[in-house]
DRENGU-930871 format. One record per residue: x, y, z of N, C-alpha, C, O in turn; residue in three letters. Coordinates in pm, whole numbers, padded with zeros to 5 digits, always signed. Each point is the difference from the previous one (the first is absolute). Layout:
BEGIN
XYZXYZXYZXYZALA/...
// end
This chain:
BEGIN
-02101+00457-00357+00045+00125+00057+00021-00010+00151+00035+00094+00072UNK/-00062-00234-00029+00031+00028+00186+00145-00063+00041+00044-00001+00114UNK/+00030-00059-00247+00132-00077+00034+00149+00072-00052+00007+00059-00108UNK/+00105-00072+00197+00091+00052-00025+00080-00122-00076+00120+00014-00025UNK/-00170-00099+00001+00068-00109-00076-00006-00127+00116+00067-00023+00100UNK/-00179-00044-00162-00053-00132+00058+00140-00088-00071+00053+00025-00108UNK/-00004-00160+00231+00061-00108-00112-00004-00122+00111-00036+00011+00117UNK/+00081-00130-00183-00002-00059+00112+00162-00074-00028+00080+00047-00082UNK/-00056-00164+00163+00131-00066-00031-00017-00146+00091-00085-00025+00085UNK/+00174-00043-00126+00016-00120+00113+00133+00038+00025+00082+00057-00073UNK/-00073-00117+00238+00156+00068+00111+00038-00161-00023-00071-00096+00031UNK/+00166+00095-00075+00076-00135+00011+00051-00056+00132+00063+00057+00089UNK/-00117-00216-00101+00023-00008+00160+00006-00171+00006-00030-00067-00098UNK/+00058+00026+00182+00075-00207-00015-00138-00029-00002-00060-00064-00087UNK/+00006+00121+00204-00127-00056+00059-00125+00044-00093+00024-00008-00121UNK/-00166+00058+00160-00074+00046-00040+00026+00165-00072+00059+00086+00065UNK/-00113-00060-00204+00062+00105-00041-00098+00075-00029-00063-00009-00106UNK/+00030+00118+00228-00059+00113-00049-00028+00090-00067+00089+00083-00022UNK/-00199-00066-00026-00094+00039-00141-00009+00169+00059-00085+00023+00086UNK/+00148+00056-00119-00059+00156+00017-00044+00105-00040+00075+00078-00060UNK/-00167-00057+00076-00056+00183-00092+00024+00087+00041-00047+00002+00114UNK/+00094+00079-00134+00006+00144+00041-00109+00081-00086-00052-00036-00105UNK/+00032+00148+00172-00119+00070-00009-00021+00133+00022-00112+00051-00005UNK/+00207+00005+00028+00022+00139+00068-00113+00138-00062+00026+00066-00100UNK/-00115-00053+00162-00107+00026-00086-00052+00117+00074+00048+00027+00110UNK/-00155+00054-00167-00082+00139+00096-00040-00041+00138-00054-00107-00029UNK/+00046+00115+00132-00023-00025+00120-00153-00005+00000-00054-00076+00081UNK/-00038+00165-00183-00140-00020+00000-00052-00107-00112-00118-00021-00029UNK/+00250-00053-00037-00055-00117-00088+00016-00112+00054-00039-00102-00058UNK/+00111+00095+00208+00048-00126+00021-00073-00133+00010+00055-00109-00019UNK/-00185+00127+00051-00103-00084-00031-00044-00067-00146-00023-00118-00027UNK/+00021+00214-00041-00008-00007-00141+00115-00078-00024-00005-00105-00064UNK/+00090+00143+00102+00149-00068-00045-00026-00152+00010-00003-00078-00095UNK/-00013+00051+00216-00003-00133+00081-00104-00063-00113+00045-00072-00089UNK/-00151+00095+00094-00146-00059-00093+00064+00005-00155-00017-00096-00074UNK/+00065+00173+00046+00103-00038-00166+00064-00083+00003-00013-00089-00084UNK/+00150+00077+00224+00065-00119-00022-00019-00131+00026+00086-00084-00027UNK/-00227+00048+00096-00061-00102+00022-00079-00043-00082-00055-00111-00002UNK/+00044+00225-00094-00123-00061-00132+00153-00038-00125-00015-00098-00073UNK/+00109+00156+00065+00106-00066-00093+00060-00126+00040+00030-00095-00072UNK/-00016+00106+00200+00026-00178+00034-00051-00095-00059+00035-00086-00081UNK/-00186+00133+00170-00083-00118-00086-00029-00014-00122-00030-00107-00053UNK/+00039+00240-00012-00053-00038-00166+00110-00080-00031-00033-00118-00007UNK/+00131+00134-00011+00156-00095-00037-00030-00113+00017+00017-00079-00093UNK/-00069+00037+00209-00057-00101-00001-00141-00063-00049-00018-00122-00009UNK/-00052+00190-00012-00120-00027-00091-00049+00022-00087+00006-00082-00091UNK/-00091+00226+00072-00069+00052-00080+00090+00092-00098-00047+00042-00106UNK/+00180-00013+00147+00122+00099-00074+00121-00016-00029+00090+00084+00010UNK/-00082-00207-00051+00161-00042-00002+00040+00076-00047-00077+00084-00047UNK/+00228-00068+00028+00106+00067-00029-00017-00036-00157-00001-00118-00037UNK/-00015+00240-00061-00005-00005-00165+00100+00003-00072+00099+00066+00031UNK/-00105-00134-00136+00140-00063-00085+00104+00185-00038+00117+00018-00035UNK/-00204+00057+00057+00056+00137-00034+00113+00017+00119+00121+00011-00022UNK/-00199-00013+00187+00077+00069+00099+00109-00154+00018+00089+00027+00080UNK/-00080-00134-00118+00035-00121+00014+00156+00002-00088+00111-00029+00045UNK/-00146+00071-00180+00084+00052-00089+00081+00126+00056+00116-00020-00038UNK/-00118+00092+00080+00032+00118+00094+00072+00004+00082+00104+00065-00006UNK/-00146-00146+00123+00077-00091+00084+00157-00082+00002+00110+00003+00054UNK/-00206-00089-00177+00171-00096-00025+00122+00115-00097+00123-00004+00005UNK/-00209+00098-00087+00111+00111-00045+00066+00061+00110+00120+00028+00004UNK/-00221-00006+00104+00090+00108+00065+00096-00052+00132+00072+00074+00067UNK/-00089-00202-00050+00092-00099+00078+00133-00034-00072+00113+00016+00046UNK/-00151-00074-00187+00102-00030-00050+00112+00137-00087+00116-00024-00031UNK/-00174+00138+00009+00059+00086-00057+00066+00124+00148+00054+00110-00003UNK/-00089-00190+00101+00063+00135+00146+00079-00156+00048-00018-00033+00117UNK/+00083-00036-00185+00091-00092+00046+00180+00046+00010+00086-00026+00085UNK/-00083+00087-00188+00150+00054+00022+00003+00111+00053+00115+00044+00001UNK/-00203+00035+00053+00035+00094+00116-00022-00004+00127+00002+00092+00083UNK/-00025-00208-00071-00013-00063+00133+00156-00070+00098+00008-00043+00114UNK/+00136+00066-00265+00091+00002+00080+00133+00129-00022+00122-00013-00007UNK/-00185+00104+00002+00068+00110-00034+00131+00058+00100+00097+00067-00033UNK/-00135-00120+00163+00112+00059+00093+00059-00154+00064-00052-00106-00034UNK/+00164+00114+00130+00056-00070+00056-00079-00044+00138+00051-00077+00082UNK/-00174+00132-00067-00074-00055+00098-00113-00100-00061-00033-00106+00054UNK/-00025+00158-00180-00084-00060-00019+00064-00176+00000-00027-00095+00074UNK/+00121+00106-00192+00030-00135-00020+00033-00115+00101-00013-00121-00018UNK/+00079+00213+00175+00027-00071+00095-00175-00031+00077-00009-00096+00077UNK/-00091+00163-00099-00108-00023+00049-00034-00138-00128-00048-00108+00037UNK/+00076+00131-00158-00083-00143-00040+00094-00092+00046-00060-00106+00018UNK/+00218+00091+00020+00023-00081+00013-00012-00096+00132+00021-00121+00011UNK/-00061+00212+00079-00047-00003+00123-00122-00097-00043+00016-00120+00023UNK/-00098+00150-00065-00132-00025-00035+00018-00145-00029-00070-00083+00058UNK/+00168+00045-00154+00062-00098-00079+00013-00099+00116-00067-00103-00008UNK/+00140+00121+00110+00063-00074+00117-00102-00024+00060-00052-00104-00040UNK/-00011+00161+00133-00127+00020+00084-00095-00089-00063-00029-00096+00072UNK/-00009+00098-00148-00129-00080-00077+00043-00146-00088-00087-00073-00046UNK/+00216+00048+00033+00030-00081-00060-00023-00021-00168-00025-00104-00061UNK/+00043+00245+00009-00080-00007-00118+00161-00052-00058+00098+00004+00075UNK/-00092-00041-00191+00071-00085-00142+00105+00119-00041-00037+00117+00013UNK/+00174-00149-00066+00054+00085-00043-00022+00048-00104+00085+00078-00041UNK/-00171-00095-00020-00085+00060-00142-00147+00058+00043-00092+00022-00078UNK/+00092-00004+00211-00132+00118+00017-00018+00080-00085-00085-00014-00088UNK/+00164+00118+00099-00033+00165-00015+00024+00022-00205-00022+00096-00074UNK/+00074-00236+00046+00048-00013-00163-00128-00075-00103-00027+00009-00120UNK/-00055-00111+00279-00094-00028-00109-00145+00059+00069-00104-00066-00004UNK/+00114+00196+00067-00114+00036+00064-00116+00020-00140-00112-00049-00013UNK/+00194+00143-00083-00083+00048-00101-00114-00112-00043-00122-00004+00009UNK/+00204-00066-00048-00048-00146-00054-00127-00053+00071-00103-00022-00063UNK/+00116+00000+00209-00053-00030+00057-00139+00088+00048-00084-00055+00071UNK/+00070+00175-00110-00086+00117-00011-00082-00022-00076-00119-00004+00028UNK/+00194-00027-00200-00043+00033-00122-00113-00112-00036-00103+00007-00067UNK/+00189-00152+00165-00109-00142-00024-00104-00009+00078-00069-00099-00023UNK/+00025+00183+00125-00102+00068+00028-00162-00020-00028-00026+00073-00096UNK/-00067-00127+00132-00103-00003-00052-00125+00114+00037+00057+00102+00040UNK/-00152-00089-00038-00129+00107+00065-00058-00145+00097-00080+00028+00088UNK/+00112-00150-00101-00066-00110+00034+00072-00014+00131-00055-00022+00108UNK/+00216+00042-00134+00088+00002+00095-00023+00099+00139+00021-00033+00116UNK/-00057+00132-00155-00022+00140+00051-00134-00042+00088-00013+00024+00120UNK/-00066-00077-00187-00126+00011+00101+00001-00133+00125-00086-00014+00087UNK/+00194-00065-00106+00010-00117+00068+00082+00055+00113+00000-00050+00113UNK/+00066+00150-00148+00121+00020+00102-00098+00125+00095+00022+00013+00121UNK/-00136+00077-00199-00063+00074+00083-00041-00075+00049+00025+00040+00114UNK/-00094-00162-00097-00125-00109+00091+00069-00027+00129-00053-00017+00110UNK/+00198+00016-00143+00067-00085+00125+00058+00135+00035+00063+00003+00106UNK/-00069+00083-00158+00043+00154+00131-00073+00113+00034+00036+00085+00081UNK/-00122-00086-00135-00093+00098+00010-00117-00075+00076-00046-00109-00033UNK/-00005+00208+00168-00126-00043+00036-00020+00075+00088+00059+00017+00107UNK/-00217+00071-00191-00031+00119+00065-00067+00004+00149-00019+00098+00073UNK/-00013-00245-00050-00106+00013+00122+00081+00026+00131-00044+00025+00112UNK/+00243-00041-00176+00094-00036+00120+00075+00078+00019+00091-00029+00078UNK/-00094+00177-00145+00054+00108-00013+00036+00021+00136-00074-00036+00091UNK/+00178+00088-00072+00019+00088+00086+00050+00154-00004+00088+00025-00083UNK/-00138+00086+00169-00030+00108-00083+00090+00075+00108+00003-00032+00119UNK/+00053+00113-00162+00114+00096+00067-00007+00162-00068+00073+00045-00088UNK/-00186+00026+00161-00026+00103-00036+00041+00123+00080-00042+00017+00114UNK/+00104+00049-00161+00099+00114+00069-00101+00190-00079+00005+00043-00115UNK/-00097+00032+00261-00024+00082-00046-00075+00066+00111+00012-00040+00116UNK/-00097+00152-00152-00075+00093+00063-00122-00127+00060-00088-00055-00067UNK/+00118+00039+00198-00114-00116+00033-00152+00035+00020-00095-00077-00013UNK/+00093+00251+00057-00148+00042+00001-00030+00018-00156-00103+00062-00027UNK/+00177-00108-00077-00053+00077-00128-00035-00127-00031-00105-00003-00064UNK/+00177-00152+00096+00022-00096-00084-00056-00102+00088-00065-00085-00061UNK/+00074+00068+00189-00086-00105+00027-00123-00040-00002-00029-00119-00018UNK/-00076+00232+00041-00159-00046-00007-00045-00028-00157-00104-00060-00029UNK/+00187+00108-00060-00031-00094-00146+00107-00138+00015-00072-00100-00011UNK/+00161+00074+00024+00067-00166+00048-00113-00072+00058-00070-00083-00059UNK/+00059+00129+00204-00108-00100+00048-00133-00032-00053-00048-00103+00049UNK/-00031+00169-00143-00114+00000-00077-00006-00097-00097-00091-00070-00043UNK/+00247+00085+00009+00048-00146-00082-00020-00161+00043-00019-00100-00070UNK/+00028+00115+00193-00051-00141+00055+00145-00071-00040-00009-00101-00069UNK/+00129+00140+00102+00123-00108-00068+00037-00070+00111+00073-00097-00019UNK/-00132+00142+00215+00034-00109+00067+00080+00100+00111+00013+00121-00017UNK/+00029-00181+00110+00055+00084+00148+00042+00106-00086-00004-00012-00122UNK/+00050+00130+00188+00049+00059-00018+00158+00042+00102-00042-00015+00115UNK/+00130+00040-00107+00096+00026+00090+00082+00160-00025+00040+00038-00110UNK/-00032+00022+00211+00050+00135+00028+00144-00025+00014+00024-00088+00083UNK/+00102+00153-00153+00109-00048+00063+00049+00156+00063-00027+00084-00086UNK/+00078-00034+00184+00075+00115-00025+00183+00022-00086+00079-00081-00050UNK/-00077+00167+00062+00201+00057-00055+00090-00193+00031+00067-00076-00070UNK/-00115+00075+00201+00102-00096+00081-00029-00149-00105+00078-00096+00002UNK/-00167+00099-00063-00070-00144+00000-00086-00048+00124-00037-00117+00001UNK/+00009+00188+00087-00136-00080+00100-00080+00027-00034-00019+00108-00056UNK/-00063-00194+00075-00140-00035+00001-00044+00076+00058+00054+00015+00109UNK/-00158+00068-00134-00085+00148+00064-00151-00074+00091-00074-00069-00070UNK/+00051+00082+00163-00132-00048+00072-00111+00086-00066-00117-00013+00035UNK/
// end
């Protein structure tokens, strides 16, 4: 009940490719928030892997939101963009399914090890700072930094 729809995504990128959550959540859960999404990291990685149910789920709902992913004359110029930029194969976007479907839960947790890592988070929290910071800092997650509107750094 404190999320307007948690998700996360990877931003495609040559270099290093950033892992993101969004979180947009009650301004008096934001702590809570933070301590949830640091305990799902890690379970994924340990004690909670990802279950053959939400796993199954997953590869349905990747591979079945594939043909509306080029519905307009922008989208398709964005995969083809994508196509160029990354050097992907002229049979990308034809054998993506495929490549979804062969998929393992074994696969999944190898690829969380090498992108996920909670101790290295970096946290970008946007809110009521007298409501939300003295539970952040209680957290112990490490400096903290003030930015204002501009992006500076607040003394």
């Amino acid at each position: 009940h404190w999320s307007y729809g948690a998700r996360s995504q990877f931003i495609s990128s040559r270099g290093q490719q950033p892992f993101i959550v969004l979180a947009p959540v009650q301004g008096d859960k934001t702590a809570e928030t933070v301590t949830e999404l640091l305990g799902e990291m890690k379970g994924i990685l340990s004690d909670k892997p990802i279950t053959e149910a939400e796993f199954a789920n997953a590869q349905a709902s990747l591979t079945l939101s594939l043909p509306g992913e080029w519905e307009t004359a922008a989208a398709i110029q964005n995969s083809l963009t994508e196509m160029v930029n990354f050097g992907r194969p002229d049979d990308y976007y034809a054998t993506q399914a495929q490549r979804i479907r062969s998929l393992t839960q074994a696969d999944l947790l190898r690829a969380a090890q090498r992108t996920i890592h909670p101790s290295a988070v970096q946290w970008l929290i946007v809110g009521d700072r007298q409501q939300i910071e003295p539970k952040l800092r209680a957290l112990g997650l490490g400096e903290i930094h003030i930015v204002d509107g501009d992006g500076k750094i607040v003394k």
